[in-house]
C-alpha positions as CSV (number, residue, x, y, z in Angstrom):
1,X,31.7,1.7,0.6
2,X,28.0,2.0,1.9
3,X,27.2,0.2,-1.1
4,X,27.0,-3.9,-0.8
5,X,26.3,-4.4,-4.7
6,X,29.2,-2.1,-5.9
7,X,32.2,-3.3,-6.8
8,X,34.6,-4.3,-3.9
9,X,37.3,-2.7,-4.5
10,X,38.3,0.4,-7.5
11,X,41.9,-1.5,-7.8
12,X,41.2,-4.0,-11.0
13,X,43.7,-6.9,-11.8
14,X,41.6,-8.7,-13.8
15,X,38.5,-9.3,-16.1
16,X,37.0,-12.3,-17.8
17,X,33.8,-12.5,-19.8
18,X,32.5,-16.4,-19.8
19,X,30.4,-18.4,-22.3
20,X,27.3,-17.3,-20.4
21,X,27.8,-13.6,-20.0
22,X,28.9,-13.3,-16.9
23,X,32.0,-11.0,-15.8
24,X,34.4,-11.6,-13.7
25,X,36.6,-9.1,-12.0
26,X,39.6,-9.4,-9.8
27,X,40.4,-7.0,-7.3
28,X,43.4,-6.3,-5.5
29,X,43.3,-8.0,-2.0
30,X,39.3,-7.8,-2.4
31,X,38.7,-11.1,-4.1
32,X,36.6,-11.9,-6.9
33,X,33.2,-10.1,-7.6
34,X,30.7,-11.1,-10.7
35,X,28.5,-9.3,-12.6
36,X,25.3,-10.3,-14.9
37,X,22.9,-8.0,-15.8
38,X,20.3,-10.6,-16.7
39,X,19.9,-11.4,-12.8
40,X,19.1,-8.1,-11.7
41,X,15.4,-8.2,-11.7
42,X,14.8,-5.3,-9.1
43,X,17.0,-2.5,-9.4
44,X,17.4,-0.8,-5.7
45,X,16.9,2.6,-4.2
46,X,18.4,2.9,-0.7
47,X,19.9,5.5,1.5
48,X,23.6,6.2,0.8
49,X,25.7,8.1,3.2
50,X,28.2,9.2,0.5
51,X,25.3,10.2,-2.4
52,X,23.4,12.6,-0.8
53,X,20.9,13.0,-4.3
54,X,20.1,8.8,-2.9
55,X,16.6,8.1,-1.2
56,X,16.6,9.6,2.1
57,X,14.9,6.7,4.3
58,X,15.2,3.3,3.7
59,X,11.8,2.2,5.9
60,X,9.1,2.1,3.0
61,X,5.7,1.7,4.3
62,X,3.2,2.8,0.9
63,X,3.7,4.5,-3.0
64,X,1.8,6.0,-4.9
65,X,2.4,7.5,-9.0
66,X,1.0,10.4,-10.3
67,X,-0.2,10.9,-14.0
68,X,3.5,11.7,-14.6
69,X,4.7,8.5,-13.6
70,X,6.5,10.0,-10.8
71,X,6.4,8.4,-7.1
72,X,5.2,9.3,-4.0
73,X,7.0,7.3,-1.3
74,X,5.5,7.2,2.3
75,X,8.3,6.6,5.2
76,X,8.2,4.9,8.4
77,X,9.8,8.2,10.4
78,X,11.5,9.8,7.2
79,X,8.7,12.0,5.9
80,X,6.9,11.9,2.3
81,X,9.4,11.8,-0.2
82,X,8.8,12.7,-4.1
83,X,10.9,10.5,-6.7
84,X,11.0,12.1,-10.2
85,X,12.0,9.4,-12.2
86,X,13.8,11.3,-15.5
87,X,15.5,13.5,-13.2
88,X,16.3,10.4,-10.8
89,X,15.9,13.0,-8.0
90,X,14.5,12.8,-4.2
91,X,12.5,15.7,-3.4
92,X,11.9,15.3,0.5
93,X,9.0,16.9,2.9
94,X,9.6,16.6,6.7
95,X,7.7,18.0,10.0
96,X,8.9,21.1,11.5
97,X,6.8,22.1,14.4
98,X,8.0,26.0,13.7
99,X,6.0,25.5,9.9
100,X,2.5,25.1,9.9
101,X,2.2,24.3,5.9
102,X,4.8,21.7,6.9
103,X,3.9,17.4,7.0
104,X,2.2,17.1,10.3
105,X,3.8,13.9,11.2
106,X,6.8,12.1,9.5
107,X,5.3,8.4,10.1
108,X,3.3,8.4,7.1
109,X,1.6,5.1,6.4
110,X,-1.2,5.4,3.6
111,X,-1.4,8.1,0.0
112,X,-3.9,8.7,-1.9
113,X,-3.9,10.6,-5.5
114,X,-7.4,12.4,-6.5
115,X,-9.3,13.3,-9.5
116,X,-7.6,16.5,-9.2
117,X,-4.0,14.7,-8.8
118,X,-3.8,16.5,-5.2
119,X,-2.0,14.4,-2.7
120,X,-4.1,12.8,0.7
121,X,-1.4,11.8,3.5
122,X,-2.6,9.4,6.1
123,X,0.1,9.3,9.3
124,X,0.1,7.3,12.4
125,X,-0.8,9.7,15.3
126,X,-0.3,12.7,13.3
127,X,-3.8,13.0,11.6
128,X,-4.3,13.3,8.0
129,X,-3.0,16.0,5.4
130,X,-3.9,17.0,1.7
131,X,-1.5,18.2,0.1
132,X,-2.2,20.4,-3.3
133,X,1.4,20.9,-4.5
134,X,2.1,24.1,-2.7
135,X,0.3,23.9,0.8
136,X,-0.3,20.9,3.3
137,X,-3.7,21.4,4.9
138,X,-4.3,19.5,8.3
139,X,-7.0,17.5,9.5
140,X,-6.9,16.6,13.8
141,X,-9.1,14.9,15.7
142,X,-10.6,16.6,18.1
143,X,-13.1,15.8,20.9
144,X,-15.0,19.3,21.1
145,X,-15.7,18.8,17.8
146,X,-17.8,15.7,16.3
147,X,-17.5,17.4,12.8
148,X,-13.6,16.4,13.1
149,X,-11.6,13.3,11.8
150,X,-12.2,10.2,14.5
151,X,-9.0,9.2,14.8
152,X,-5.4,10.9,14.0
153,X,-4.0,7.2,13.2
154,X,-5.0,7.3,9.1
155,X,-4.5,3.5,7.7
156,X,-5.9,3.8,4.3
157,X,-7.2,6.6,2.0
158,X,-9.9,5.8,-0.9
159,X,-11.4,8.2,-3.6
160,X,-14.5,6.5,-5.1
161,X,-16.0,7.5,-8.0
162,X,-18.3,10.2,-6.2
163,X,-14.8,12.0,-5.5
164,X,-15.8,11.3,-2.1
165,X,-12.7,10.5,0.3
166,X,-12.9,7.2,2.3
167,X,-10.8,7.2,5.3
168,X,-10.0,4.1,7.5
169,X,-8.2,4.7,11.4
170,X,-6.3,2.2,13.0
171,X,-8.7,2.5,16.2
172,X,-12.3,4.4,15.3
173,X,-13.6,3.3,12.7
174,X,-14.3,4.2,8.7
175,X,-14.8,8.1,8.0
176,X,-16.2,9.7,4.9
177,X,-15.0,13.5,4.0
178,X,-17.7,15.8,3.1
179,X,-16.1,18.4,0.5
180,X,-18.5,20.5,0.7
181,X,-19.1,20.8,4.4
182,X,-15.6,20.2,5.1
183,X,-16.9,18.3,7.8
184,X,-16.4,14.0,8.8
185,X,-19.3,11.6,8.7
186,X,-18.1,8.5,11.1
187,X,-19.0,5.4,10.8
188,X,-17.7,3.6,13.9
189,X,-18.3,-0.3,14.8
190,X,-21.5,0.1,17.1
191,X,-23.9,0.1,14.8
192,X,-26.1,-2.3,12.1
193,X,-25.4,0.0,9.4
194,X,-21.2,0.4,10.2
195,X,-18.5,-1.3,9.9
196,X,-17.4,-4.4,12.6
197,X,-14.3,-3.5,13.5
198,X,-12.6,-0.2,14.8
199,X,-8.9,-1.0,12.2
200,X,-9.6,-0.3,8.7
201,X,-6.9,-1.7,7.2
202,X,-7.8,-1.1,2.9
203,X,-10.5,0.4,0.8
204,X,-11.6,-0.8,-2.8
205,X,-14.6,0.4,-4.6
206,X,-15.8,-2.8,-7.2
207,X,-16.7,-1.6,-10.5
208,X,-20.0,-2.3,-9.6
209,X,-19.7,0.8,-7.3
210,X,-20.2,-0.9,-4.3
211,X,-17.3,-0.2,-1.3
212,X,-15.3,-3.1,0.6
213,X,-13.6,-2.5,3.6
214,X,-11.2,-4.5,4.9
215,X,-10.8,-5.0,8.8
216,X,-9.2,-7.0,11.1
217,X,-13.0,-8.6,11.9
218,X,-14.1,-9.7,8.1
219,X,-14.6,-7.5,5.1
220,X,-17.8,-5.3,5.2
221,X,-19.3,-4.1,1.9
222,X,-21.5,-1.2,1.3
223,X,-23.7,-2.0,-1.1
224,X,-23.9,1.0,-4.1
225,X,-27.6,0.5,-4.5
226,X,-28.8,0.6,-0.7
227,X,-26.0,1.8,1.6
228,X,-26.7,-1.2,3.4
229,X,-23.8,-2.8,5.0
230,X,-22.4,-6.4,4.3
231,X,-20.2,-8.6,6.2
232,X,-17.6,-11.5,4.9
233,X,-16.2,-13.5,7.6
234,X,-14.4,-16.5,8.6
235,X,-16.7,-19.3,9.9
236,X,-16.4,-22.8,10.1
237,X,-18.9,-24.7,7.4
238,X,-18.4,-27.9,5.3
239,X,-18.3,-25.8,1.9
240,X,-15.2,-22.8,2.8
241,X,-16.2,-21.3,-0.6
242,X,-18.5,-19.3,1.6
243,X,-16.2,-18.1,4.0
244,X,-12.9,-15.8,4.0
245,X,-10.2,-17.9,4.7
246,X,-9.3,-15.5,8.0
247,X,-10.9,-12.6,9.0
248,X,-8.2,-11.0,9.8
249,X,-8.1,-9.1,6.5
250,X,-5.4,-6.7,5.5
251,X,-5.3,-5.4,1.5
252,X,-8.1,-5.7,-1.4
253,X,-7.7,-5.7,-4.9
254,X,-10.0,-6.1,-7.6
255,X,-8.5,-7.1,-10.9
256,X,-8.9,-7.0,-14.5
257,X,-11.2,-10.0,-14.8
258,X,-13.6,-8.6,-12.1
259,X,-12.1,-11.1,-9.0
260,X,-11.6,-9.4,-5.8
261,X,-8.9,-10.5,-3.9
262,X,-8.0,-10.4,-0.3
263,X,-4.8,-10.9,1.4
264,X,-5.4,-12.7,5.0
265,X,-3.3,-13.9,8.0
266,X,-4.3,-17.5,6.8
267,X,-3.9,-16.8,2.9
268,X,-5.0,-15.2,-0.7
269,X,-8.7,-14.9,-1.0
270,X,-10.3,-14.1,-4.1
271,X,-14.1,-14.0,-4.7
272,X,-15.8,-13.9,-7.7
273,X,-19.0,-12.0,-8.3
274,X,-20.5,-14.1,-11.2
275,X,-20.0,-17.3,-9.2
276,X,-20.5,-15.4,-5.3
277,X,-17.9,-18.3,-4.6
278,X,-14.4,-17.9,-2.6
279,X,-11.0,-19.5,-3.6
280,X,-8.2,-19.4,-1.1
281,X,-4.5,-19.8,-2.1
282,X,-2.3,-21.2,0.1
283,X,1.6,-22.1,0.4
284,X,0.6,-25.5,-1.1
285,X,-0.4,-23.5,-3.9
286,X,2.4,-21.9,-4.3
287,X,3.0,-19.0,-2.7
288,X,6.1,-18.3,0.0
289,X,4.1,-17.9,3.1
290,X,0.4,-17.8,4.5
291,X,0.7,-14.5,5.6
292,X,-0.3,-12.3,2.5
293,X,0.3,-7.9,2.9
294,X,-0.2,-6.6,-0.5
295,X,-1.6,-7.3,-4.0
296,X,-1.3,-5.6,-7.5
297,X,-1.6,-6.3,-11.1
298,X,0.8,-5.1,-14.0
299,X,0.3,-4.2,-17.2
300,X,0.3,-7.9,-17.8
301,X,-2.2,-8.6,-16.2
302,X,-0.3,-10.8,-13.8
303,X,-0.6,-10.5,-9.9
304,X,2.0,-9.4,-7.4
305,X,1.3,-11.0,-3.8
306,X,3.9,-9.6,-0.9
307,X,4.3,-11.7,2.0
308,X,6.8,-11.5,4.8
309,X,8.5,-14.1,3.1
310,X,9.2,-12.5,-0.2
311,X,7.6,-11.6,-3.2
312,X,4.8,-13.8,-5.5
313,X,4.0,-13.6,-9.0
314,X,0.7,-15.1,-9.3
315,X,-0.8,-16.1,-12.2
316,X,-4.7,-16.9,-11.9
317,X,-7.0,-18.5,-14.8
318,X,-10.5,-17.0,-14.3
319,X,-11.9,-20.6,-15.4
């Protein structure tokens, strides 16, 4: 009954297969349902009060697969939940104040798989976690201590090539994780050589090595060479292929074909390093709204743009 694409009704009067596939099934005081496999494009997981094996939260904030092709699913309030895809089962890990090696906050909002295929948790007011399949070790913010994390907000979570760990907060900053000391380097937005704005919102390390950052003041690039720091903005100039189409910047994504796109408040940027030229994409171009949340590429190379207004599938010609 908690399921709106089941059948209506287990009492069956009736079925009809039509020229184009599609069955039809009369119920008994439930009216007529249909059924045609070819239009179910995106299977769902949701929360099922009567299958207690179903996902456990419904609010989905990030994912992220392991080498296994198994799922990590990060919840708005539910916890981290573990999806084992031949099994079909949820494996879920909540806070418990009484449990120390338990998730130290249940509003996680960014993952992030290492070389060593342990698990980093970013939560919103809860800090940040790592997780190394057996024990989640805690990292808190704390002012008697400038060695700490910044900020126990955690909105994205980057491994570069280094296997050093990139950490944006939603209110101080960018950090870097020092394995070795086991200590924070900050990198707050006072300085020449930091970032400009306090959010971090995404992290993306070009194949050229160098780091973008995106923020909701412009995108700032560390440059691999120099450690210099690089700002893209928004500013108003008779040629916009200079510009970022908003600087209110939210996800990066650097593709197959070397194009780094940016999702904006104002559209889909992409730049391309050959030509150091910005394209914007707009709803006249195609896309359902202006407003642009997340990017990714399949195996197809083919893009997948999320916007509060549904899903895109964008396909870009490099030339």
């Amino acid at each position: 009954e908690d399921d709106t694409y089941s059948i209506a009704q287990n009492s069956v009067n009736s079925l009809y297969k039509d020229n184009s596939g599609i069955i039809w099934i009369g119920t008994f005081k439930k009216g007529l349902c249909y059924y045609n496999k070819s239009i179910i494009k995106f299977p769902l997981y949701h929360h099922k009060l009567s299958d207690p094996n179903s996902l456990s939260y419904n609010d989905i904030n990030r994912f992220a697969e392991d080498k296994k092709g198994n799922m990590w699913i990060a919840t708005n309030g539910g916890g981290l939940v573990y999806f084992d895809r031949a099994s079909g089962k949820f494996t879920r890990f909540v806070h418990d104040p009484a449990n120390s090696n338990s998730i130290c906050n249940d509003v996680v909002v960014s993952l992030c798989i290492d070389h060593a295929q342990t698990l980093w948790i970013g939560t919103y007011f809860g800090g940040l976690d790592h997780f190394d399949g057996k024990k989640f070790i805690h990292y808190k913010h704390s002012d008697n201590d400038n060695n700490s994390i910044a900020d126990n907000a955690i909105w994205s979570i980057m491994e570069d090539s280094l296997h050093r760990i990139w950490i944006g907060t939603f209110s101080s900053g960018l950090d870097r994780f020092e394995r070795v000391t086991n200590s924070f380097t900050h990198f707050k937005a006072t300085g020449y050589l930091s970032v400009h704005s306090k959010y971090v919102c995404d992290l993306l390390q070009a194949k050229n090595g160098d780091i973008w950052i995106a923020t909701s003041n412009g995108v700032d690039v560390i440059q691999n060479k120099t450690d210099n720091f690089y700002r893209y903005y928004h500013h108003e100039v008779a040629n916009p292929s200079t510009s970022l189409s908003n600087d209110n910047t939210i996800a990066l994504l650097q593709d197959s074909r070397g194009l780094i796109w940016i999702a904006t408040r104002e559209g889909l940027d992409y730049y391309d390093p050959q030509k150091a030229v910005f394209t914007t994409l707009r709803k006249e171009d195609g896309l359902p709204d202006n407003i642009t949340l997340s990017i990714v590429e399949d195996q197809n190379h083919n893009l997948w743009v999320g916007t509060p207004n549904g899903v895109s599938n964008q396909i870009i010609n490099k030339d």
